[in-house]
C-alpha positions in Angstrom: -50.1 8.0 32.2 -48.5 5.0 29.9 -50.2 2.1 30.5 -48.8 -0.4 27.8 -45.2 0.6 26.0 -44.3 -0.6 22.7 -40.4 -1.3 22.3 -39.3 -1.5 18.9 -35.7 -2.6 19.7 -33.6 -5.4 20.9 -30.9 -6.4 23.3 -29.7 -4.9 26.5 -31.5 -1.7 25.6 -34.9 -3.3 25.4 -34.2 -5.0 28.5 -32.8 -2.3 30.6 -36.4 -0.6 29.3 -38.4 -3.7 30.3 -37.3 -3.2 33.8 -38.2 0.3 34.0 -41.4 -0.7 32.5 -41.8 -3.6 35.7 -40.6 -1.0 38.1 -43.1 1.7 36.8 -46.0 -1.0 37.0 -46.5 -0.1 32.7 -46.8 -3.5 30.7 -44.1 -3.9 28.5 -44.3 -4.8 24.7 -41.5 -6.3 23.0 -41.0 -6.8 19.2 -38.5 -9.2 17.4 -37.6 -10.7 14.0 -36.9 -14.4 12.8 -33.5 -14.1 14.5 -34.3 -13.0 17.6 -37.3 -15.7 18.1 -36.5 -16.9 22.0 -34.2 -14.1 22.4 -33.9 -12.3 26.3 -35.6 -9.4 25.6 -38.6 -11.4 23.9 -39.0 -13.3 27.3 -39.0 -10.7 29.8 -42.0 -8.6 28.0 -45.3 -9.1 29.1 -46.2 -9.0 25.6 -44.1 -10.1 22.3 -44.9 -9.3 18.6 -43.1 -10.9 15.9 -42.3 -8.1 13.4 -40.5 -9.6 10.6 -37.5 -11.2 9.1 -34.1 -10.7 9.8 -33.2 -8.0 7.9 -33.2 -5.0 10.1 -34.9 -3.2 7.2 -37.6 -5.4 7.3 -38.3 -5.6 10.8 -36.7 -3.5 13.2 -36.2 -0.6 10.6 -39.6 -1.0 9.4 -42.2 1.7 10.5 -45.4 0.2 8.9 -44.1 -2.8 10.9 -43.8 -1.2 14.5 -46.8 0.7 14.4 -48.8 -2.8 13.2 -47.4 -4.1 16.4 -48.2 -0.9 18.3 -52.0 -1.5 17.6 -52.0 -5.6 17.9 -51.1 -5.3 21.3 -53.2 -2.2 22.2 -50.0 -0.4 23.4 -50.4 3.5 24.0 -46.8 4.3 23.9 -43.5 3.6 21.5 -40.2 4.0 23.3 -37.5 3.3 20.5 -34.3 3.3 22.7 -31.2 4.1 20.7 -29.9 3.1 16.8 -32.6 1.7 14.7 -35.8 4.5 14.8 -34.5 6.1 17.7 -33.8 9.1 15.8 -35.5 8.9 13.1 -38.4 11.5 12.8 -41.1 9.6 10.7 -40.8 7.7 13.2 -41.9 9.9 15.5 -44.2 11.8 13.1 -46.2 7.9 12.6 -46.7 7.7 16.6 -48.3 11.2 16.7 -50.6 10.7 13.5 -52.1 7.5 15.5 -52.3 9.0 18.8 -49.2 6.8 20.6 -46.9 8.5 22.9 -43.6 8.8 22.1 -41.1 8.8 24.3 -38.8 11.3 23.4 -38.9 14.6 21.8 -41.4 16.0 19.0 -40.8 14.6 15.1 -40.2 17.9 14.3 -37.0 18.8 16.7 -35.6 15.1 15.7 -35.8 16.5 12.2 -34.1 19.8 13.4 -31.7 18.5 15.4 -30.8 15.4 13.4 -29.4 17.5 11.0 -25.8 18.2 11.8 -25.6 20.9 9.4 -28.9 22.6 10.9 -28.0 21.4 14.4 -24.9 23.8 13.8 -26.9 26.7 12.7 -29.4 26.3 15.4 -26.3 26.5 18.1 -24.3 29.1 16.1 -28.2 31.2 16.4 -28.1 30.7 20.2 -24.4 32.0 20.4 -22.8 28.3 20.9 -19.4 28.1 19.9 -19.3 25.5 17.1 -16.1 23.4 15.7 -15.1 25.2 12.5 -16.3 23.7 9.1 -18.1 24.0 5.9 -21.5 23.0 4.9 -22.5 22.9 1.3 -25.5 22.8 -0.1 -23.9 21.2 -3.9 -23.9 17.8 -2.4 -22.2 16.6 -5.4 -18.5 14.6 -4.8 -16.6 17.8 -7.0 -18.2 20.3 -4.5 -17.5 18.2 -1.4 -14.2 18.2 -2.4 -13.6 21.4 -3.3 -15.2 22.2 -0.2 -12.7 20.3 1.6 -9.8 21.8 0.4 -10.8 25.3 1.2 -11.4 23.8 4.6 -8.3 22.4 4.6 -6.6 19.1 6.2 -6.6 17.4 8.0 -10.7 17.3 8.4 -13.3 15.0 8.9 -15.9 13.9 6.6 -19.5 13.6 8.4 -22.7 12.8 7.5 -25.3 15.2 8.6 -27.7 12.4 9.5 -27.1 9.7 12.3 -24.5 9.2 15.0 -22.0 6.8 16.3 -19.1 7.0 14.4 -20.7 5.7 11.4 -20.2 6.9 7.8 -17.4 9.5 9.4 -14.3 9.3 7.8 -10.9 11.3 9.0 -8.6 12.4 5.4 -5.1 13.4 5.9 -4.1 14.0 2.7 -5.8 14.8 -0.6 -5.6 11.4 -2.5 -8.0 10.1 0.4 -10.9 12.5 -0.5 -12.4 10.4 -3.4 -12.3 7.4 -1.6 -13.6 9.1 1.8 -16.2 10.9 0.5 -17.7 8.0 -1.5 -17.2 5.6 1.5 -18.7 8.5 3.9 -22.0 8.8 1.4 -22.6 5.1 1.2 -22.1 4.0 4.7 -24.4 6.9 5.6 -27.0 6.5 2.9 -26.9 2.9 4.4 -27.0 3.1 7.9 -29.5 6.5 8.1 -31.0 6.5 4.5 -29.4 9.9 4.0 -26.5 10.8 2.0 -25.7 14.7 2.7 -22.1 15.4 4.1 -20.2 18.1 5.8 -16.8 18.7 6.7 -15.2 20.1 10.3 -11.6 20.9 11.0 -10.2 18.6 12.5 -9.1 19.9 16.0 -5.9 18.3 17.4 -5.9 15.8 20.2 -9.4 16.6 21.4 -11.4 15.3 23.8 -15.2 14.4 23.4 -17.3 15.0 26.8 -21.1 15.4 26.6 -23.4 16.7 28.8 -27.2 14.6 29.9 -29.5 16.6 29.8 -33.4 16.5 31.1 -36.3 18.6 30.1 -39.6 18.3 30.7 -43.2 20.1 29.5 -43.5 23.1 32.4 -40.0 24.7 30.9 -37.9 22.7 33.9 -34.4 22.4 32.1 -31.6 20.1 34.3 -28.7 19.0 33.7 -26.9 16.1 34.8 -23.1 16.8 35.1 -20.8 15.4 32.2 -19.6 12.1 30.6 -16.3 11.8 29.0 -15.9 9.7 25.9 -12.5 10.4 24.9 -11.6 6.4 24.7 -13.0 5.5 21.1 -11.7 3.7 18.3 -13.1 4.7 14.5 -15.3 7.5 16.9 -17.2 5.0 18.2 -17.2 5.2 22.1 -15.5 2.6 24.1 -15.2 3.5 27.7 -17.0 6.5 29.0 -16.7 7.9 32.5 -18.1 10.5 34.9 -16.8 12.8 36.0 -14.5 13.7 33.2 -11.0 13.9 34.7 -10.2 16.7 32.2 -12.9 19.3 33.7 -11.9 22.2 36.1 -15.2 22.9 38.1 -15.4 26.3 36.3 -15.6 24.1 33.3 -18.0 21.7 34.4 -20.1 24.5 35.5 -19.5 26.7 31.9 -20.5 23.5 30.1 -23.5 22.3 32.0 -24.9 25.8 31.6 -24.2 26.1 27.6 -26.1 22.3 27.3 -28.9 23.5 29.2 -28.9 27.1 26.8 -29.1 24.8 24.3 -31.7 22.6 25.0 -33.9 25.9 25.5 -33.2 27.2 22.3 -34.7 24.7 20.5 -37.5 23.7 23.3 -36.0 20.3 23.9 -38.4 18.0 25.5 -37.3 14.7 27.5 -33.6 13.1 27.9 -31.3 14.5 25.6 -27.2 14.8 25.1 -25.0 17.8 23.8 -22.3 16.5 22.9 -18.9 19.1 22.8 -15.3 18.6 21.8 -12.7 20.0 24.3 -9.8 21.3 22.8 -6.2 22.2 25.3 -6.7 22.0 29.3 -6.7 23.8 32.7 -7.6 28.0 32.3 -7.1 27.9 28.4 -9.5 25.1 27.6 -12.1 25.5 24.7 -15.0 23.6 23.8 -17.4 23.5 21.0 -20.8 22.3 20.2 -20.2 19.2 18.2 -24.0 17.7 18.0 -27.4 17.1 20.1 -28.5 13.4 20.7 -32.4 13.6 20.8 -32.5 10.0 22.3 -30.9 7.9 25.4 -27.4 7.3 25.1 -25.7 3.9 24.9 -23.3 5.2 28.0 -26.2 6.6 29.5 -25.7 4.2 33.2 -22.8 6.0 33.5 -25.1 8.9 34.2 -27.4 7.1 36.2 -24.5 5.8 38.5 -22.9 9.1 39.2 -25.9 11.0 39.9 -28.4 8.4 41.1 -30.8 9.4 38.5 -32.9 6.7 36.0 -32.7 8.3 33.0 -35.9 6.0 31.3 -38.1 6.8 34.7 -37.3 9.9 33.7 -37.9 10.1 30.4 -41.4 8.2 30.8 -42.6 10.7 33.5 -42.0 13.4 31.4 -43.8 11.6 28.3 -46.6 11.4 30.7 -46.8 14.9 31.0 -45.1 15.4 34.8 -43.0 17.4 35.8 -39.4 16.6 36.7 -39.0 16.6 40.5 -36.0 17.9 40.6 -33.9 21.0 40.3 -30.5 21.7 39.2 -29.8 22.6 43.1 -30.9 18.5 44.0 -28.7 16.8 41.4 -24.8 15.6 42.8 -22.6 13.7 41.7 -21.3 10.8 43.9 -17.6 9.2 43.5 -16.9 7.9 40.0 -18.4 5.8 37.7 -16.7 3.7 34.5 -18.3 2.1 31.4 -17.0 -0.7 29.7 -18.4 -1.4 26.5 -18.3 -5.6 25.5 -18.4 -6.3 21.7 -18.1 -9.3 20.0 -15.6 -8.5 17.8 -11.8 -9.2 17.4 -9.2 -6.6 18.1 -6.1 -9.0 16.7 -8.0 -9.4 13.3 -8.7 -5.5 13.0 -11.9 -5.6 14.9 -13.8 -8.0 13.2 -17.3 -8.2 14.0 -18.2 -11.7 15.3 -21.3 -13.9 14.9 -22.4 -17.1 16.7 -23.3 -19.3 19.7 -22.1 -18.1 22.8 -20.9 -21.6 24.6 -19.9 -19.8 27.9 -21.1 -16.6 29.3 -20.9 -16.0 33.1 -21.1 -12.3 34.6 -19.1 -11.3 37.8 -21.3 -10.7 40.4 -19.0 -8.0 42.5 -20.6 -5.0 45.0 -20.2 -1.6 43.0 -20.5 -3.1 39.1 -23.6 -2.9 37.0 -23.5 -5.2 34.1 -26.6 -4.0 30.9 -26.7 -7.1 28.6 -28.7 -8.3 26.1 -27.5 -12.0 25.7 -26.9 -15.1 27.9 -25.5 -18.4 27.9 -26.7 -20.5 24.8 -27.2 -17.2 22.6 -26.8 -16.5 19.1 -25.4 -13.2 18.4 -26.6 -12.8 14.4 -24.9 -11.2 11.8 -27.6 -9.1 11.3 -27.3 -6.4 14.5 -24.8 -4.1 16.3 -22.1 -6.4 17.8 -23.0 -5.0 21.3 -23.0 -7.9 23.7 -23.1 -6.0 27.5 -22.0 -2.5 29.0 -20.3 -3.1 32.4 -20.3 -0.5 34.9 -17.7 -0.1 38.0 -18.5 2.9 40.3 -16.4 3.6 43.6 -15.5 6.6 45.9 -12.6 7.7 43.4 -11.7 7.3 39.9 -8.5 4.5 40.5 -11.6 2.6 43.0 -14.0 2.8 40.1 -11.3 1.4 37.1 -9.5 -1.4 39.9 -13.5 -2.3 40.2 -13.6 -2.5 36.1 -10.5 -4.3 35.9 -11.2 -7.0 38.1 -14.9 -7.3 36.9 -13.7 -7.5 33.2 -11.1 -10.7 34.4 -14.0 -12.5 35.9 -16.4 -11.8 32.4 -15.8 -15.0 31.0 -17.5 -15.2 27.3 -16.6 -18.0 25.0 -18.2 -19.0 21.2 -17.1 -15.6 19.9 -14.3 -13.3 20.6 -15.1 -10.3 22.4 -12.6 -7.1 23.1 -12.2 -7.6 27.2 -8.3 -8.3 26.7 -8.4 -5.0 24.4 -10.4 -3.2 27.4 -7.9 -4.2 30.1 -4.9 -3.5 28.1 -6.6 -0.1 28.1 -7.4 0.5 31.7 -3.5 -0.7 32.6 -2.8 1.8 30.2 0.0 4.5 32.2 -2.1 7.6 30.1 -5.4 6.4 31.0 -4.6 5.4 34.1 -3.2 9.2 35.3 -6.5 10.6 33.1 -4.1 12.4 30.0 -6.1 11.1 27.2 -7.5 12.5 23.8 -9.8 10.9 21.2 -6.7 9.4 19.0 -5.4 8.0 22.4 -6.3 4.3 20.6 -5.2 4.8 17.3 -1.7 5.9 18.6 -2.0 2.6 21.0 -3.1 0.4 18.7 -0.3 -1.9 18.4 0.1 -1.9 22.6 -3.4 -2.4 22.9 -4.3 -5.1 20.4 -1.2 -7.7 20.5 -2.1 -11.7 21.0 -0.7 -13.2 23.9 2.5 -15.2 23.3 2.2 -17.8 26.4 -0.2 -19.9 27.9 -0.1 -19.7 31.5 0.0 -23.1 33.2 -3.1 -22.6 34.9 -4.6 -22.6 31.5 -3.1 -25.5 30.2 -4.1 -27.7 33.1 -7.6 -26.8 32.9 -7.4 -27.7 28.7 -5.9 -31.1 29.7 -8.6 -31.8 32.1 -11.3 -30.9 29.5 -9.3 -33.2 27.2 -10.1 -36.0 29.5 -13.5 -35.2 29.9 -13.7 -37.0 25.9 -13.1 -40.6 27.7 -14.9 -40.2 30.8 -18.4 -40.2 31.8 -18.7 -37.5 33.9 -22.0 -35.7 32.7 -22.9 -32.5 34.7 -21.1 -33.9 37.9 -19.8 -31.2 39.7 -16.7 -31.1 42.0 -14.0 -33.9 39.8 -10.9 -33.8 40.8 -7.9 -34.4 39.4 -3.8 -33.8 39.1 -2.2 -32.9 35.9 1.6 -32.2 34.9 2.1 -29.4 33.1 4.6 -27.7 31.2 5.2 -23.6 32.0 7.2 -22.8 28.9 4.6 -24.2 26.5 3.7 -21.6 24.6 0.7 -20.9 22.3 2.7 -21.1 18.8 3.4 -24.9 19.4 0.2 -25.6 22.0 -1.2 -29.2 21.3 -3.2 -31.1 23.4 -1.2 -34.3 23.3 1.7 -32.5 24.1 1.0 -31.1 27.8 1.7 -34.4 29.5 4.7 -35.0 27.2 7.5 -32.8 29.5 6.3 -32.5 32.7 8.1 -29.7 34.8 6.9 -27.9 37.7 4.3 -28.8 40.3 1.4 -31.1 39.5 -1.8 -28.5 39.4 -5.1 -29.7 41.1 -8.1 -28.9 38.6 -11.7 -29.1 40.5 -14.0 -29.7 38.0 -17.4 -26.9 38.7 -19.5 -28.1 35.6 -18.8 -28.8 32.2 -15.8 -26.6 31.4 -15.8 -24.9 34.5 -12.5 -25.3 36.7 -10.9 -24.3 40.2 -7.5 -24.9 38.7 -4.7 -24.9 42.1 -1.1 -23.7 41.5 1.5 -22.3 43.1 -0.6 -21.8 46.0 -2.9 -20.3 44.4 -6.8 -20.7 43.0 -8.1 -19.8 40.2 -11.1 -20.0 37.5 -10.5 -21.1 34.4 -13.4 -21.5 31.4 -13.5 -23.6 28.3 -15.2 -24.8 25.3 -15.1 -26.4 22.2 -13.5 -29.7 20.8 -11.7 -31.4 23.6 -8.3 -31.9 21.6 -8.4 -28.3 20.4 -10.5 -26.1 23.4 -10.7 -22.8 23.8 -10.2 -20.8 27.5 -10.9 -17.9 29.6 -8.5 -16.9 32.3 -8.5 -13.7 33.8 -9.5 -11.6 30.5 -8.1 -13.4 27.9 -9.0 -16.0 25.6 -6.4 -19.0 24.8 -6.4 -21.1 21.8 -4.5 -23.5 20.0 -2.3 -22.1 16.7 -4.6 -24.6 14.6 -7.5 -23.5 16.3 -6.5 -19.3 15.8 -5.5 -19.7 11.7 -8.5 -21.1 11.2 -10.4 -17.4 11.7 -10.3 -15.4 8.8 -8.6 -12.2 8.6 -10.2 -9.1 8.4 -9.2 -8.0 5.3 -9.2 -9.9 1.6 -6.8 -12.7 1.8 -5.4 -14.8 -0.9 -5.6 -18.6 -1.7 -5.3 -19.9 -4.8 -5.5 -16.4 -6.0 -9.1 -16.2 -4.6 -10.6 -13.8 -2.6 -13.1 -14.3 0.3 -15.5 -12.6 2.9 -14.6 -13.0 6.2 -17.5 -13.5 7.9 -21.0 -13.7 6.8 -22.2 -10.4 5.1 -24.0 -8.2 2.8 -22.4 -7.0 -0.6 -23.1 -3.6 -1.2 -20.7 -2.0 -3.6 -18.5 -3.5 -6.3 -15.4 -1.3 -7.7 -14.2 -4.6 -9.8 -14.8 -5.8 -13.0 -13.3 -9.2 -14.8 -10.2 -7.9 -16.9 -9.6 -5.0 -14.8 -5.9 -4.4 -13.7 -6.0 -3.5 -10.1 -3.0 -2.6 -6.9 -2.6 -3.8 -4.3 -4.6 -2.3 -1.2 -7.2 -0.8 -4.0 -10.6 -2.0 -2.7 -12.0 -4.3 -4.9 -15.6 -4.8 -2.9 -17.0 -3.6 -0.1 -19.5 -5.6 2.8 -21.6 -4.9 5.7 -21.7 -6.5 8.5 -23.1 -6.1 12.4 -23.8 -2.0 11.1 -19.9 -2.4 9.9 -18.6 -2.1 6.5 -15.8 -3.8 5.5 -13.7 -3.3 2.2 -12.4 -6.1 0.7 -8.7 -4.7 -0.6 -6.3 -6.4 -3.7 -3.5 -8.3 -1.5 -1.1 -7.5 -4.0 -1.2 -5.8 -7.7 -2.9 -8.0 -10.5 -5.5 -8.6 -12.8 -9.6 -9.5 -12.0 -10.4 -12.7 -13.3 -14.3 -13.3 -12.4 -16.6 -11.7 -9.9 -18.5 -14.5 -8.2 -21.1 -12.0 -6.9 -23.7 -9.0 -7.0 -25.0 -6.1 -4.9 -27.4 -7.2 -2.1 -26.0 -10.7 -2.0 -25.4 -12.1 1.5 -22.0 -14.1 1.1 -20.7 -16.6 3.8 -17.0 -16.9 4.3 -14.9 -19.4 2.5 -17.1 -18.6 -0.7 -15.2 -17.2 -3.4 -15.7 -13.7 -4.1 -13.4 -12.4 -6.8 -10.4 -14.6 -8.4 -7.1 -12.5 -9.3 -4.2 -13.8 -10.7 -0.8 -11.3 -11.1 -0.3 -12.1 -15.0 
């Protein structure tokens, strides 16, 4: 059995692992880098190792680094979560050259199966239908192209290595392929160290639902029902649910079976995903293998709520060498459950990853929701990591139970010192298409515009609890809970013209009584009716949280940069603090506009920095691998 498990991650994965570790009585050993010194996930371990800087390659990313750690703290196990190691197979390959457990399958299967392109042989072997698509083994950017256009478009662009979304890129018409391909190569030479691509047809208005997946070492093969992760933006996941509202029960059944064929094919050991694309509906439905996760999902609570299964008990009885104590007979599903990923990122500004000091961060507490989060008030979220601040999960006796519980949950998530997408994950579950269940994997790049707009008025409510945290500059109040006071304020003031000094100045309406809870914390009462209200930051410019959304002064908003290269004295700039990996411009050179001039990477994000208009480069301010802050020139341009 494991006594002592060695986590080489961070976040709410490392923490949901810690309390599996406390439950299973197995010490728990955490790792973390410079940024991540007093972090949760370093505090709840029995143990903590420091591993290295920042830089994910030189800590979390760093084998040499881990397995160090692994033998400092006489751990016997190495559970790696998901992202970083988690599928890499050295990894794994490193933990059974020194005798440590791993928790997950052999190095050699993660090899296999980490390989899209021999993933899809493997499948195609075992009589698994797989979406149509080329592999070539001329890696070059002239055979990937002419691959492509025998293949024909639209298609996707994928990197054989690695998962989420990243490095895939969707080309409509030929003058994307360079571009795509060269942007697909770098972003997965960067994010899994491996460059090779392959191309799939791209099926129209699918949807993505996976199947969990357990096996263990006496040939017991289970799975556990489906997850459907239609809802994604870029192919990365956003909401997942189970039970997929899409499956017939002969279709359930047809897919549960093929996951487990698969699994057996290749002798999968411990938790594992298939993932399949459904294409069409009802009797005429098809699916195909799309690829095999060898780790634990990020949406994997969904799983857990549905079926009443842990999925990391699991997995750590069967790297102990038990056997699972169920069969496929035992395992039900039970009403529905709904994931809500939290990011700190910024829809309005094209999703912008986000970095800072989280000021206010308060989690409902509501029967039926699971909240998995890796932060809490007073943290920094660094530039260095995925942006991934908490998964929220609503279960109930129905699906509309489970996304009312979701809804409601989201409006009490109050989360201030960054933006985070909540507003953008509302406007999706009030969504008419997702509410009635019809949706497909472009569902939110056809929404976008719906889903992503600012709001135009600032509800009274809010505005009386800004002027009350105005007056908190001139008053004494410290931590005193329970100050109350009336304010005037005026409904039609709207967020364009929003100025502190100005909510006093017309007073219409009823006064609104603001109970002060702590410092910005507010029982604002209005039209007979009570509500919580949360802000922070200067008191004559604050930003709230009511019910979802965030509220801000105009000043306060155009001070953000935008996601994309802006122009200022004919200067461009990074938007946020980042790496520079690429640069496609050179002093002299005549450039137009929307041609990307450099491209960054940021929270596992990379960013192109694109000519605002047509013009020439003046000077390049800087070089590969330098980390740039925002407001620091990066390229001047001028049109003559």
């Amino acid at each position: 059995m494991i006594r002592r498990l060695l986590i080489p991650n961070r976040g709410e994965i490392a923490l949901r692992i810690i309390r599996a570790c406390r439950e299973a009585e197995i010490e728990s050993v955490a790792v973390y880098s410079d940024a991540d010194v007093g972090a949760p996930h370093v505090l709840a371990a029995d143990v903590a190792f420091h591993i290295g800087p920042a830089p994910a390659r030189d800590s979390y990313l760093s084998i040499p680094r881990i397995l160090e750690a692994a033998r400092a703290t006489g751990s016997d196990a190495v559970h790696p979560g998901y992202g970083f190691l988690a599928e890499n197979p050295e990894l794994a390959a490193a933990c059974e050259r020194a005798s440590l457990i791993f928790v997950g399958p052999s190095s050699t299967l993660i090899a296999r199966m980490g390989s899209k392109i021999e993933a899809r042989r493997t499948m195609q072997a075992a009589g698994v239908s797989v979406v149509p698509g080329i592999t070539s083994e001329d890696q070059s950017e002239a055979a990937i192209k002419r691959a492509a256009l025998d293949t024909g478009l639209p298609l996707l662009i994928k990197p054989s290595a690695g998962g989420g979304g990243k490095g895939m890129r969707f080309v409509r018409d030929e003058k994307e392929l360079d571009e795509a391909i060269g942007a697909a190569r770098r972003e997965a030479t960067s994010s899994f160290a491996d460059g090779t691509l392959y191309l799939e047809r791209a099926i129209s208005n699918p949807r993505h639902v996976e199947v969990q997946i357990l096996a263990d070492h006496h040939g017991q093969v289970v799975h556990l029902f489906e997850r459907d992760c239609s809802v994604q933006r870029r192919h990365q996941k956003i909401i997942e649910e189970s039970p997929s509202p899409a499956l017939t029960p002969e279709l359930r059944r047809a897919m549960g079976e093929t996951a487990v064929r698969a699994a057996r094919a290749v002798g999968y050991r411990s938790a594992g995903t298939v993932e399949f694309l459904l294409e069409g509906s009802g009797s005429s439905a098809r699916f195909y293998f799309l690829e095999m996760n060898t780790r634990l999902q990020v949406e994997h609570p969904v799983t857990e709520t549905a079926c009443g299964i842990d999925l990391v008990r699991a997995q750590l009885l069967i790297a102990s060498g038990c056997q699972l104590p169920w069969t496929q007979q035992d395992l039900r599903t039970r009403g529905h459950a709904i994931e809500c990923r939290i990011y700190a990122e910024d829809p309005v500004r094209d999703f912008l990853p986000q970095a800072g000091k989280l000021f206010v961060y308060d989690e409902p507490r509501m029967p039926g929701v699971r909240i998995d989060s890796g932060v809490t008030e007073g943290s920094d979220v660094p530039v260095f990591y995925d942006p991934l601040l908490a998964k929220l999960v609503a279960s109930g006796e129905t699906r509309d139970v489970a996304v009312r519980r979701a809804v409601a949950a989201l409006e009490q998530f109050a989360i201030l010192g960054v933006r985070t997408n909540i507003a953008f994950l509302l406007r999706i579950l009030a969504h008419p298409r997702f509410r009635s269940g019809e949706i497909d994997t472009a569902f939110v790049d056809r929404e976008l515009g719906t889903l992503t707009h600012a709001p135009e008025q600032v509800p009274p409510i809010v505005l009386a609890a800004a002027a009350r945290y105005g007056v908190e500059a001139t008053e004494s109040l410290g931590d005193i809970p329970g100050t109350l006071s009336a304010i005037h304020v005026d409904p039609w003031t709207t967020l364009r013209d929003w100025r502190h000094g100005d909510i006093d100045a017309t007073p219409a309406g009823e006064p609104a009584s603001v109970v002060r809870v702590s410092r910005g914390r507010y029982v604002v009462s209005l039209g007979g009716r009570q509500s919580r209200v949360y802000a922070a930051g200067t008191t004559d410019a604050p930003t709230l949280f009511f019910e979802g959304v965030v509220y801000e002064p105009k000043a306060a908003s155009e001070k953000t940069p935008r996601p994309h290269a802006r122009s200022g004295d004919e200067r461009l700039e990074s938007p946020m603090p980042a790496t520079v990996v690429q640069i496609l411009a050179a002093p002299g050179q005549r450039v137009e506009r929307g041609e990307t001039l450099i491209t960054l990477e940021a929270m596992k994000m990379q960013m192109p920095i694109r000519a605002p208009r047509a013009g020439w480069i003046g000077a390049v301010h800087c070089q590969v691998g330098d980390l740039v802050q925002p407001g620091i020139p990066l390229i001047d341009m001028s049109e003559k």
